[in-house]
C-alpha positions in Angstrom: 21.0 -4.6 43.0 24.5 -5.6 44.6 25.1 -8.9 44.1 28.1 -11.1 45.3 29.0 -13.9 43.3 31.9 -16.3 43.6 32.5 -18.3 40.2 34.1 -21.7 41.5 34.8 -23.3 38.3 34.6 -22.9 34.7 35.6 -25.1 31.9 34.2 -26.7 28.8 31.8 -29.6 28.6 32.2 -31.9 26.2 30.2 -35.4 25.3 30.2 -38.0 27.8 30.5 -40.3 24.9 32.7 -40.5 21.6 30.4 -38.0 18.6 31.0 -37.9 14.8 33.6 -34.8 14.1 31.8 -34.2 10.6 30.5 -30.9 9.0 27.1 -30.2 8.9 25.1 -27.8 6.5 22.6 -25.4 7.9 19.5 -24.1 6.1 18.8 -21.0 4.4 17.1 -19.8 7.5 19.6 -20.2 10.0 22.0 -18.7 7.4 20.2 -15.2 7.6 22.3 -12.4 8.5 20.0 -11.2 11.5 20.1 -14.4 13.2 24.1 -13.9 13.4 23.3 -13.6 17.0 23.1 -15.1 20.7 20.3 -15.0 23.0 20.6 -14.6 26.5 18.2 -15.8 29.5 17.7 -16.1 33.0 16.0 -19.5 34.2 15.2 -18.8 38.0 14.7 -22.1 39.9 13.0 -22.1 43.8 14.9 -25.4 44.7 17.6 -27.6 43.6 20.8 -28.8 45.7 24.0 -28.9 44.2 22.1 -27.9 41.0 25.5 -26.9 39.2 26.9 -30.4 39.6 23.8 -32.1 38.5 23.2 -30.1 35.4 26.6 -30.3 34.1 26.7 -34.0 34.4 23.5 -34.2 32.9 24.7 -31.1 30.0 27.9 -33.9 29.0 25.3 -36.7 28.4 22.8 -33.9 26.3 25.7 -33.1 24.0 26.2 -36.9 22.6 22.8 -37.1 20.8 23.4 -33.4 20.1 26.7 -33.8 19.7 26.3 -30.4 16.8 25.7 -27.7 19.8 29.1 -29.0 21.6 31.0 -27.8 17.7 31.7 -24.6 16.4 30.5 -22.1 13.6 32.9 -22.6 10.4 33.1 -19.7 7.7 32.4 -21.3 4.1 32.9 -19.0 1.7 31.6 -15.4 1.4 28.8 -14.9 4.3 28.1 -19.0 4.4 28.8 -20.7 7.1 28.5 -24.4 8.4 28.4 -26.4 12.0 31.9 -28.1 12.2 31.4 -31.0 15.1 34.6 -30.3 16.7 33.1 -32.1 20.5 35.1 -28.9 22.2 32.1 -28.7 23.9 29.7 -26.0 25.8 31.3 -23.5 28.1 30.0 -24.3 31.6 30.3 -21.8 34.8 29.8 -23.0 38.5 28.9 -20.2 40.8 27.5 -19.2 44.6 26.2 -16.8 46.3 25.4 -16.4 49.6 22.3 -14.5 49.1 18.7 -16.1 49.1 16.3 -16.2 46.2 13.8 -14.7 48.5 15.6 -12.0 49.4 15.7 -10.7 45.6 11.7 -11.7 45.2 13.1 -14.0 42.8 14.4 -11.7 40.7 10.8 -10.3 39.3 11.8 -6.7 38.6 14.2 -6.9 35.8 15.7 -3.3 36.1 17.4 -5.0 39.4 18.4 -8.0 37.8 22.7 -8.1 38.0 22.9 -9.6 34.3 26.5 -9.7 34.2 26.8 -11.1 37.2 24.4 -14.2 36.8 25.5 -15.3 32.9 28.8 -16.7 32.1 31.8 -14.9 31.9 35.5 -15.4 30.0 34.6 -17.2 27.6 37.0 -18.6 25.3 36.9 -18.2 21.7 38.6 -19.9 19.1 39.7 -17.8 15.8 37.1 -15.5 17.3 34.6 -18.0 17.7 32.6 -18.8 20.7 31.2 -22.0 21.7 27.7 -22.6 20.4 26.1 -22.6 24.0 26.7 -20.9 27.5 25.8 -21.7 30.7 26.5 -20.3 34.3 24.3 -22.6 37.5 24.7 -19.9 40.6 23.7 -21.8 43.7 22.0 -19.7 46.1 21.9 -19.8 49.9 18.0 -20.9 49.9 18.7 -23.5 48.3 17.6 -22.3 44.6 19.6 -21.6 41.8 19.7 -19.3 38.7 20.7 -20.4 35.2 22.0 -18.2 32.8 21.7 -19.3 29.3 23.3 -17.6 26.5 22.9 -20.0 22.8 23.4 -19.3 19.1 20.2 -18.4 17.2 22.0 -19.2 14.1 21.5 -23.5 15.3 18.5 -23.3 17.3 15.4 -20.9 17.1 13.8 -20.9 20.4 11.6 -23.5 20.5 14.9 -26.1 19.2 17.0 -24.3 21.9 13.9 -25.2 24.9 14.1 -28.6 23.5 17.5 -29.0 24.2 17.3 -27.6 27.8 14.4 -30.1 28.5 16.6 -32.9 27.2 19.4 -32.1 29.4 16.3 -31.7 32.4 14.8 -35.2 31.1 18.8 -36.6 31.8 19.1 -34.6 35.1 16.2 -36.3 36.4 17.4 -39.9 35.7 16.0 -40.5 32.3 18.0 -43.5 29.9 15.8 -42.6 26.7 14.7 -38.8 25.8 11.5 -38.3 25.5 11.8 -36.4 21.5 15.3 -37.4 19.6 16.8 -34.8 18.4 16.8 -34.0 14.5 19.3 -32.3 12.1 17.4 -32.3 8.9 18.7 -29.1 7.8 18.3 -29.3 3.9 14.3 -28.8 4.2 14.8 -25.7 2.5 16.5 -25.6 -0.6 19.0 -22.9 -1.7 19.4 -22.0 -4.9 21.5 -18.9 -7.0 18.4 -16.5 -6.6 18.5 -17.1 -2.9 22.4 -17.1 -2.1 22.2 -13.4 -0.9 22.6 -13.7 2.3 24.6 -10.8 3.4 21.2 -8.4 3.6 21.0 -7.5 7.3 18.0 -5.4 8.4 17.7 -1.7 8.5 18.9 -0.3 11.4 17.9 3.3 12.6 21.1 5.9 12.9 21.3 5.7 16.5 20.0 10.0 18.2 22.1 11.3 20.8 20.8 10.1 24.4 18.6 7.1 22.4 17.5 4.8 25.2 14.5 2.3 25.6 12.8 2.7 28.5 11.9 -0.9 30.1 8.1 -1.6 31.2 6.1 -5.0 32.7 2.6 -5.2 31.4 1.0 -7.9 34.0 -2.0 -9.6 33.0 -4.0 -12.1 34.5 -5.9 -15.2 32.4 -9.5 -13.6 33.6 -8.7 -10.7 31.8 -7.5 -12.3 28.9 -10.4 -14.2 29.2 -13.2 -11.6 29.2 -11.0 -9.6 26.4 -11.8 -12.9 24.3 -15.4 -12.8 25.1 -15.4 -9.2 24.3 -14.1 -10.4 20.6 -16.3 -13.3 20.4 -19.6 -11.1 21.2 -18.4 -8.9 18.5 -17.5 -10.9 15.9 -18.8 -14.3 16.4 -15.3 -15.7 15.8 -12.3 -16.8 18.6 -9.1 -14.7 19.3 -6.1 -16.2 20.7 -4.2 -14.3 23.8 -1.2 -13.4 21.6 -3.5 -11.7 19.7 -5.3 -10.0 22.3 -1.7 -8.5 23.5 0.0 -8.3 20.4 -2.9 -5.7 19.4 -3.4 -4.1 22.7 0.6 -3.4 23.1 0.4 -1.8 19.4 -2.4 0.6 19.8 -1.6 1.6 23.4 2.6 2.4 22.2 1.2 4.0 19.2 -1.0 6.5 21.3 1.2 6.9 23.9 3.7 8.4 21.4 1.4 10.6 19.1 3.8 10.1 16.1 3.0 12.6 13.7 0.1 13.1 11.2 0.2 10.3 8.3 3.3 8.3 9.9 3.4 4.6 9.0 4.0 2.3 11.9 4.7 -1.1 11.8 4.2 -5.1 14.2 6.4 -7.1 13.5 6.5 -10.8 14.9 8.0 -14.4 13.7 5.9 -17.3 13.4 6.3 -20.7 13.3 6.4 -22.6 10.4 7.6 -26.1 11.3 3.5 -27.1 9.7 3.6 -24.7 6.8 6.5 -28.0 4.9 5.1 -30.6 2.7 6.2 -33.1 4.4 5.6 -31.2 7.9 9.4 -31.3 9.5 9.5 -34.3 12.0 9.6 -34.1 15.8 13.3 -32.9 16.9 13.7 -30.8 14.7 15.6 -28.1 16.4 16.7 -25.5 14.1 15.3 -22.1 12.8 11.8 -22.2 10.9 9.7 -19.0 11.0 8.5 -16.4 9.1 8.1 -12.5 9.8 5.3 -11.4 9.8 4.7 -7.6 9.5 2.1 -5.7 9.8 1.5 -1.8 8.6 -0.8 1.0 9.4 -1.3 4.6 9.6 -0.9 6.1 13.0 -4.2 7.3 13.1 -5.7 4.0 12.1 -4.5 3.1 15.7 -5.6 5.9 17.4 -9.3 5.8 16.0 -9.7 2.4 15.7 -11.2 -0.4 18.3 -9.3 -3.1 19.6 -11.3 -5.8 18.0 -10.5 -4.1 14.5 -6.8 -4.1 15.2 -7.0 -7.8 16.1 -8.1 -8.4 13.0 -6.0 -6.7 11.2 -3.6 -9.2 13.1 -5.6 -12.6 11.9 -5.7 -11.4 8.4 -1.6 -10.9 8.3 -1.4 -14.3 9.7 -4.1 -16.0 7.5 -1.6 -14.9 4.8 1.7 -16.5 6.1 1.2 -20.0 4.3 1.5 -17.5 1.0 4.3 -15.7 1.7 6.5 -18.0 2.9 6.0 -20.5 -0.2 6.9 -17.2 -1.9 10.5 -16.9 -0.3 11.1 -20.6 0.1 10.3 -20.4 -3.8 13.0 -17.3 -4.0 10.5 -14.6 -5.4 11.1 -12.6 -2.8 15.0 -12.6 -3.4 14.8 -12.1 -6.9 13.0 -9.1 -6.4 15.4 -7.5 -4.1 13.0 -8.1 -1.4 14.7 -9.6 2.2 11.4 -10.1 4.7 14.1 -10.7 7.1 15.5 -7.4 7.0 12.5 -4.8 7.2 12.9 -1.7 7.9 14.0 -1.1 11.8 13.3 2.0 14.1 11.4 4.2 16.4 7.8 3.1 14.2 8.7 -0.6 13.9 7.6 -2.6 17.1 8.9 -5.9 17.5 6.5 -8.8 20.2 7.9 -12.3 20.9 5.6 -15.1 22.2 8.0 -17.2 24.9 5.6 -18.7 27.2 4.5 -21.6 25.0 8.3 -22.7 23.6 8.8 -25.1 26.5 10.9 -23.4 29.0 8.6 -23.2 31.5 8.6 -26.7 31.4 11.9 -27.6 31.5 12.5 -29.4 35.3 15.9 -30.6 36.4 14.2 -33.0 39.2 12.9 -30.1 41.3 10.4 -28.9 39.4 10.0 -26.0 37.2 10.9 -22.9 36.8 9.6 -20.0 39.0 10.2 -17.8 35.7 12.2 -17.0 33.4 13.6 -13.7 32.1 14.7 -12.8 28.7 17.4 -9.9 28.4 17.1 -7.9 25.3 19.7 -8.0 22.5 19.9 -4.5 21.1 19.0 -1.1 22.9 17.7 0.3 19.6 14.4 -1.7 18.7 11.3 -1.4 20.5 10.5 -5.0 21.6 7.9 -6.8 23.6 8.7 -10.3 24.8 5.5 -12.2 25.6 5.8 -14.8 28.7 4.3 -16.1 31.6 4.0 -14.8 35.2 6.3 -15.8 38.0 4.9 -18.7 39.9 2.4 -18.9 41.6 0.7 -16.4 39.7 -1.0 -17.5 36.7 -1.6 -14.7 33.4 0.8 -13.2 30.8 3.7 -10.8 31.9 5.0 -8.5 28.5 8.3 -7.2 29.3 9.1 -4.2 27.4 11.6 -2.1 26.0 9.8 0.2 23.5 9.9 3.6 24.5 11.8 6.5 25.4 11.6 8.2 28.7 9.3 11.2 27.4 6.5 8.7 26.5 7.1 6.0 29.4 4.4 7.7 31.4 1.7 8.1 29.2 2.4 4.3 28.0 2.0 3.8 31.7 -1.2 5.5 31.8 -2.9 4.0 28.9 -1.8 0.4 30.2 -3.3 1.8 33.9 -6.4 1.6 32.1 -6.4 -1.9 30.0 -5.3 -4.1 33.3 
């Protein structure tokens, strides 16, 4: 999709007000290798006037009582690092286009989408170091606006990095106090000699010749989640939730699609949150990383045999065993072993889902009102992921956006899906 856009301005913001210029520590989690990494987003807005204007006012006052994500990483010794509160602030890009938000249909097919074109660009580095967060507000004719969000997992998971954005939407639409303070609170997890390796990063696949992920949009509406819970509840007597319900459908549908071969092992993978899982339970504002992988294996033909409602348990029971395994690795056992959950074994049998509708994006309202949707762009060509969200406004269900399979089994992935929605 051809898309001309004129970047009018870019600089750093920095806090509106005077911040402390400390260093802070991060916790073991964020200190994991495979979180070395930022994520990028589209937030696609139906109104908002001079929206790049607003939110940067509103992104300088954000950055005093989160005065951390306006610093910088700092290397601190061999594979450590720390947050050093420099105040050099968040890079901030003011764009235009004199297209219409319409014209696009909102931006709802996401092989169209002009990434590069939409997220910020140029953007400085210091010692090689980018700022912590990214931002580029493109105005559109209509009247709308796109923001393109690119932020550091290693500070924020995504739920921490959605409560920032709704801070900076809570000061955008006038409000003196925020509604949650943000927390640091980073030493929640202790980190002692049988847990300092932290230079394990996960298993990546030796890339074939002409490797490429295919993208696919799985639509589906809350009735059908709805009966597919009854169906569970008739059979089982118990309740599902809709993760559940697409986390299992997604992983027996790929798994057919691609007939891997006789006895091959394949593999869910998905992080959960574990905010709860602390004695004391971290406090409200805490925006850092706390989650677990959980990862789930089977034999190929368990899939293919198997009933939905059977592979949804299989789910539950993984997940009835997280409190477990994570005392395990907060406890180091899991270290001392050898053993990094964070850095399973990656490739063509591994499938990755991500639940994003319930972090609090879709909330987040500059003094317009929501988003229409919001689009995640995928990280690395190599891993079959599924990122779970919501359907573009009005429309109310579940869209999975997908990049899990090679041309050769798009279609018959296609075909199976044909049949569940």
């Amino acid at each position: 999709m051809a898309l001309s856009v004129i970047r009018s301005s870019r600089s750093l913001v920095t806090p509106s007000q005077q911040t402390p210029s400390d260093v802070l520590e991060l916790s073991f989690i964020d200190k994991v290798p495979a979180l070395r990494c930022y994520t990028r987003t589209l937030h696609v807005y139906r109104h908002g006037p001079e929206a790049p204007k607003v939110i940067r006012e509103a992104l300088s006052k954000a950055l005093v009582p989160y005065y951390p994500l306006a610093g910088r990483l700092k290397e601190s010794g061999e594979n450590q690092v720390q947050v050093e509160c420099s105040g050099e602030g968040v890079w901030f890009v003011e764009a235009s286009t004199d297209c219409t938000l319409d014209s696009v249909n909102y931006f709802d097919n996401a092989l169209s989408i002009p990434c590069d074109e939409l997220l910020p660009d140029q953007v400085p580095k210091r010692k090689g170091v980018e700022p912590l967060g990214q931002m580029q507000v493109t105005q559109f004719a209509c009247g709308g606006f796109v923001l393109g969000l690119i932020f550091c997992h290693t500070v924020c998971d995504g739920l921490g990095s959605a409560q920032f954005l709704n801070a900076v939407g809570e000061l955008a639409r006038g409000l003196e106090h925020l509604s949650t303070a943000p927390v640091w609170h980073r030493d929640f997890f202790p980190t002692s000699p049988q847990q300092a390796n932290t230079n394990v990063l996960p298993n990546l696949p030796p890339l074939m010749p002409g490797y490429r992920l295919e993208h696919v949009n799985i639509d589906i509406s809350m009735d059908e989640i709805s009966q597919l819970k009854q169906e569970f509840h008739e059979s089982t007597g118990q309740g599902c939730s809709a993760f559940e319900i697409v986390a299992a459908n997604f992983w027996s549908l790929r798994s057919r699609a691609i007939n891997f071969k006789p006895n091959t092992e394949v593999r869910l993978l998905f992080f959960a949150n574990c905010r709860q899982l602390l004695n004391p339970p971290l406090p409200k504002g805490f925006y850092g990383n706390c989650f677990f992988p959980i990862t789930i294996a089977a034999p190929c033909e368990l899939l293919k045999q198997t009933s939905i409602i059977e592979v949804i348990k299989l789910i539950q029971e993984a997940k009835t065993k997280l409190p477990v395994h994570f005392a395990k690795f907060k406890d180091g056992e899991y270290l001392r072993n050898g053993k990094d959950p964070f850095a399973p074994p990656l490739g063509y049998t591994t499938l990755f889902i991500s639940e994003w509708g319930r972090l609090g994006f879709n909330q987040v309202d500059f003094g317009w009102g929501p988003p229409v949707h919001m689009v995640p762009i995928p990280g690395s060509g190599i891993i079959p992921v599924g990122i779970m969200g919501s359907l573009p406004l009005p429309k109310k269900g579940i869209r999975l956006m997908t990049w899990c399979v090679e041309d050769d089994h798009r279609q018959p992935f296609l075909d199976l899906i044909a049949k569940l929605v």
